[in-house]
C-alpha positions as CSV (number, residue, x, y, z in Angstrom):
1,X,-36.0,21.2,9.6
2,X,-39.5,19.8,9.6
3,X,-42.1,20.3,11.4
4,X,-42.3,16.7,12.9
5,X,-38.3,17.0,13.8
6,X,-38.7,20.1,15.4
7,X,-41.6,18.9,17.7
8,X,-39.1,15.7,18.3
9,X,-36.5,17.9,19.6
10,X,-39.1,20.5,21.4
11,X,-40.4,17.4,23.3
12,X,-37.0,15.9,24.3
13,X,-36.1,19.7,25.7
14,X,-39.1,19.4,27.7
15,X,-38.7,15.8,29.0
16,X,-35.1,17.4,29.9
17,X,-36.7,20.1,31.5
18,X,-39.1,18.5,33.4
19,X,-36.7,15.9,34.9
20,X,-34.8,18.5,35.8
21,X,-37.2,20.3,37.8
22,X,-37.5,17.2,39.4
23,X,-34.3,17.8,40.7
24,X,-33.7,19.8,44.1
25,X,-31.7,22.7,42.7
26,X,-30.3,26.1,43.2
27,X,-33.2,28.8,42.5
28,X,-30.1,31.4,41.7
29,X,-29.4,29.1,37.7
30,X,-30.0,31.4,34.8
31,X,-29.4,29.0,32.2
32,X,-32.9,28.1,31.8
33,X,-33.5,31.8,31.2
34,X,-31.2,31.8,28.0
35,X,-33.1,28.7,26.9
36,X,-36.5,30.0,26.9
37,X,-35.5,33.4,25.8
38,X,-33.8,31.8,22.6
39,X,-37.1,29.4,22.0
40,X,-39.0,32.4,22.3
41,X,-36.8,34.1,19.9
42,X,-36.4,31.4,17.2
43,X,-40.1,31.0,17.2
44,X,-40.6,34.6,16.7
45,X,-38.3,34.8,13.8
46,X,-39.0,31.4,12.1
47,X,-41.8,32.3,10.7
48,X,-45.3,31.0,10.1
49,X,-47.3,32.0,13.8
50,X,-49.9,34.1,11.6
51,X,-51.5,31.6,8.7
52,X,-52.0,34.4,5.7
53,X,-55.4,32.6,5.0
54,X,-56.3,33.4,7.9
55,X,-55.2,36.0,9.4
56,X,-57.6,37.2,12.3
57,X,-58.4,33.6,13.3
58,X,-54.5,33.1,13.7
59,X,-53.8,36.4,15.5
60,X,-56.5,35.0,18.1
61,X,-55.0,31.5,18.5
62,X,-51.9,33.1,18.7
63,X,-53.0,35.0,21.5
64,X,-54.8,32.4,23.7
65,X,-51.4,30.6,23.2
66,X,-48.8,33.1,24.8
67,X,-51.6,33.5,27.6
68,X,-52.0,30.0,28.0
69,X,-48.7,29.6,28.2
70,X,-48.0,32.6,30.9
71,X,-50.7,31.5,32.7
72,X,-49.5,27.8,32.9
73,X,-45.7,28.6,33.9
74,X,-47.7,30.6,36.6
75,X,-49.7,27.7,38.1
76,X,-46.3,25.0,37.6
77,X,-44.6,27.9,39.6
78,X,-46.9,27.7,42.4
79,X,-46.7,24.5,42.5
80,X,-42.6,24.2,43.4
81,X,-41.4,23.7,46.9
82,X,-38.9,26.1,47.9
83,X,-36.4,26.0,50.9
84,X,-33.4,27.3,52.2
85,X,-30.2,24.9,53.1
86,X,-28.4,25.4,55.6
87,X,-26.1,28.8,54.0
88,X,-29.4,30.2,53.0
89,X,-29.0,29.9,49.7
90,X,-32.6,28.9,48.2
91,X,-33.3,25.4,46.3
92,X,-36.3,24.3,44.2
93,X,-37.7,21.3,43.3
94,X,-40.9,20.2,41.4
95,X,-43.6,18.2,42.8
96,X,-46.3,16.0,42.2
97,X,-48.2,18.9,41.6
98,X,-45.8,20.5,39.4
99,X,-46.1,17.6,37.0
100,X,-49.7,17.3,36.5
101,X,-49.4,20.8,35.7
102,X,-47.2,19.9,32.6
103,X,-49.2,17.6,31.6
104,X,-52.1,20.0,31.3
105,X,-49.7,22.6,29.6
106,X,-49.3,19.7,27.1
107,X,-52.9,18.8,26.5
108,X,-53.6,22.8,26.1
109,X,-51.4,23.1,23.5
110,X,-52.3,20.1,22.1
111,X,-55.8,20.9,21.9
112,X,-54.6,24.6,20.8
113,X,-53.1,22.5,17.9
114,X,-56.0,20.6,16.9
115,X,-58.4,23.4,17.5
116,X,-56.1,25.4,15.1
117,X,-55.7,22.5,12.8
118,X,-59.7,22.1,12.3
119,X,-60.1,25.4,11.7
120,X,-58.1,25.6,8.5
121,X,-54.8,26.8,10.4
122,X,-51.2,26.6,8.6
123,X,-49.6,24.6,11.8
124,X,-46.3,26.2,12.6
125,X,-43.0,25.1,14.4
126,X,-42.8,28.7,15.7
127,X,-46.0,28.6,17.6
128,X,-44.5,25.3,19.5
129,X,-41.6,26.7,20.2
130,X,-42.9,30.0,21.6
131,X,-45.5,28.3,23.8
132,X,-42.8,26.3,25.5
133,X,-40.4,29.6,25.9
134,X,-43.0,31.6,27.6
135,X,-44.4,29.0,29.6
136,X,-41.0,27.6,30.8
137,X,-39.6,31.4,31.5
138,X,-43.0,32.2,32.8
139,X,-42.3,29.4,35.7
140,X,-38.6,29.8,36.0
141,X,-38.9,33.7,36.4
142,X,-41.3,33.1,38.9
143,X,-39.6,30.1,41.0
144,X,-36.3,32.6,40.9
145,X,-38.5,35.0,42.4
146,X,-40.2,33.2,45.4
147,X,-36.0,32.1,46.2
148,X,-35.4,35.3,45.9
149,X,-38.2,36.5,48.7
150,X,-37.1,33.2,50.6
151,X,-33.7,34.0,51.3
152,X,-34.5,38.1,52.1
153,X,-36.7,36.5,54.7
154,X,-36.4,35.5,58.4
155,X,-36.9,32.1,58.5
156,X,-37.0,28.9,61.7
157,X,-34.4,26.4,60.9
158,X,-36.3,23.4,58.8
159,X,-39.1,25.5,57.5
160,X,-40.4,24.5,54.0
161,X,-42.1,27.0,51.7
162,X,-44.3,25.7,49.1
């Protein structure tokens, strides 16, 4: 596929993903898990995240990605509401918050992009697809978590975490 169809279909997944979050849902779902391990893994193995020109310079953008990325799926993490219904079970849902945090995890790798792009950088399909995995597990691992710490918890009927 090329590049621009692959960033196509990368977007759409994260529209999906995002209106998702939007959604109040279980915490306990570990589809999304799969998902971001297998965009991690595709853009591992796809090729083309270190520019052979360019070796070092590449190595270092590649870094800054995966830690912006973590680093991101951190902050949107923080930024979900998290309760317990009525069984205990814990639910999630994004907030405001949550997506103005997307939208700076877009303009960061956008400007990662560019910044790569002006430098004389190969761009890559890889390095999109490996920024959204971790940055989507980073967030998903860590929403699972708070649930998880929510419903070992003694908790006030109609208290909100989050």
């Amino acid at each position: 596929m090329q590049t621009i169809q692959i960033s196509v279909l990368v977007l759409l997944a994260v529209a999906f993903v995002i209106y998702r979050q939007l959604q109040a849902r279980p915490t306990g779902r570990t589809a999304i898990f799969y998902i971001a391990g297998g965009m991690i893994v595709v853009g591992l193995v796809s090729g083309g995240l270190i520019d052979p020109g360019h070796v070092a310079l590449s190595v270092i953008i590649l870094l800054v990605e995966a830690v912006a990325a973590v680093a991101l799926g951190v902050w949107r993490a923080s930024t979900v509401r998290l309760w317990l219904d009525d069984s205990g079970a814990p639910w999630s849902k994004a907030t405001g918050w949550t997506l103005l945090a997307w939208l700076a995890a877009i303009a960061v790798r956008l400007g990662l992009y560019f910044a790569g792009n002006a430098l004389g950088l190969t761009p890559s399909t890889g390095g999109i697809l490996l920024f959204v995995g971790l940055t989507v597990g980073a967030q998903s691992y860590l929403v699972a978590r708070r649930g998880r710490a929510l419903a070992g918890t003694d908790r006030r009927p109609d208290t909100v975490v989050g």
